[in-house]
N, C-alpha and C positions, 0 to 999 in steps of 0.2 A: 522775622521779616520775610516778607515772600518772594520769590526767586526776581522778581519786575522790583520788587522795592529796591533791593540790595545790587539790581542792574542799575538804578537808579543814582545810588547813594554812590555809586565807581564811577559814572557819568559823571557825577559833580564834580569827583574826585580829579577828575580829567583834566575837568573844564578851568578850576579852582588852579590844578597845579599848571598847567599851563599857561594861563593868567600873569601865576607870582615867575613862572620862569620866563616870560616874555617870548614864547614859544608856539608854534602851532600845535594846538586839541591833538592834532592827528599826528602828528610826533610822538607826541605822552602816550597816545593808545596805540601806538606803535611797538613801543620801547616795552609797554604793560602785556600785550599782544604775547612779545618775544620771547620777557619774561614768564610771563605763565604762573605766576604765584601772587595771588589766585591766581588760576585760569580767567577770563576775561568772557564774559557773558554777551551771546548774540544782541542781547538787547541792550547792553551799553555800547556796546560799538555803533547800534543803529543808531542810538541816543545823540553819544558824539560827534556822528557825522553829520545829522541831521541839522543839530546848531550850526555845523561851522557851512554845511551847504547853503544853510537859510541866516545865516547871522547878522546879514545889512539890514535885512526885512524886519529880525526880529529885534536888534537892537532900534532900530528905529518906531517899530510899537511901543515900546518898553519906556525909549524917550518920549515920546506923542502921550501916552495914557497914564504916566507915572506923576502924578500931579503932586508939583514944587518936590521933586527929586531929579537929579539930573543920574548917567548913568555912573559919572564918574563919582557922586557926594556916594553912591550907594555901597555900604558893604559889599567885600566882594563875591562873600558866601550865597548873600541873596543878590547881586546879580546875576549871578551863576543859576543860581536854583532857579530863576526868572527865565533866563534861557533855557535852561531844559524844560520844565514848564511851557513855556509860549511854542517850543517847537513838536514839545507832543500833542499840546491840546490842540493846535493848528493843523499840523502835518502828519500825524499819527491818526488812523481809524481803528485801530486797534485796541483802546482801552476806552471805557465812558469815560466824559469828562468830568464827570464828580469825584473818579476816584484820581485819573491824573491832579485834580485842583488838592485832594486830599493827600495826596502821596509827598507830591512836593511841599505843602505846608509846613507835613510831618517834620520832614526831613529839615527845612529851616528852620524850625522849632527846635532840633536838636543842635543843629551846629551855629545859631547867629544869634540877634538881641531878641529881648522880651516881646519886642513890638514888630519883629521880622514876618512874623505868622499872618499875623491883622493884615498886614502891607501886599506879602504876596499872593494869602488870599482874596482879597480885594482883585486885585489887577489880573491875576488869573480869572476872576468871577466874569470881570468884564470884559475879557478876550475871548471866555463863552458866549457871551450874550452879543459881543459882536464877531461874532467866528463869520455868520452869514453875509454880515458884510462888507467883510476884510477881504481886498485884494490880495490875493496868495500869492 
């Protein structure tokens, strides 16, 4: 796994436990920060912050494009992996968007259902194709 993937896969990790602890993102990568085991990679920190700076925007795509899914029926794995997703391909210039759509699939692929991958591939596909013209 390449050094963005595995920034990637600790970003969830963030996102995920701060969720089930009822907790701010930035708490968890505080505490993960402090601790340092791992060490905590530049580009999961920008990851996490990024969600929680853009999180009304992005969960509100998520609900707008996510057709007959609400935010709350969705796994929480892949609502997560949704948000990091929507806020790199949105707010990130830094990677193509093929491989953002493909990184994140991966990664649902490994940690949620059979049919998680189809799902957030999809709705990433179309938050490419409407990036141009999404109000940011």
């Amino acid at each position: 796994m390449s050094a963005r993937g595995k920034a990637r896969r600790r970003a969830l990790d963030v996102l995920f436990e701060a969720e089930a602890r009822q907790v701010s993102p930035l708490d968890v990568l505080a505490e993960r920060v402090e601790r340092a085991d791992p060490p905590v990679n530049e580009y999961t920190s920008f990851l996490v912050e990024g969600v929680v700076r853009h999180l009304d925007r992005i969960d509100e795509l998520i609900s707008t494009y996510a057709e007959g899914w609400t935010l709350e029926r969705m796994p929480a794995v892949d609502r997560n992996v949704l948000r990091g997703g929507t806020y790199e391909m949105l707010w990130s210039e830094e990677v193509p968007e093929g491989v953002v759509i493909s990184e994140w699939v991966h990664l649902v692929g490994e940690l949620s259902t059979d049919e998680s991958p189809q799902f957030v591939n999809g709705l990433l596909a179309r938050f490419k194709q409407l990036k141009p013209s999404l109000s940011l």
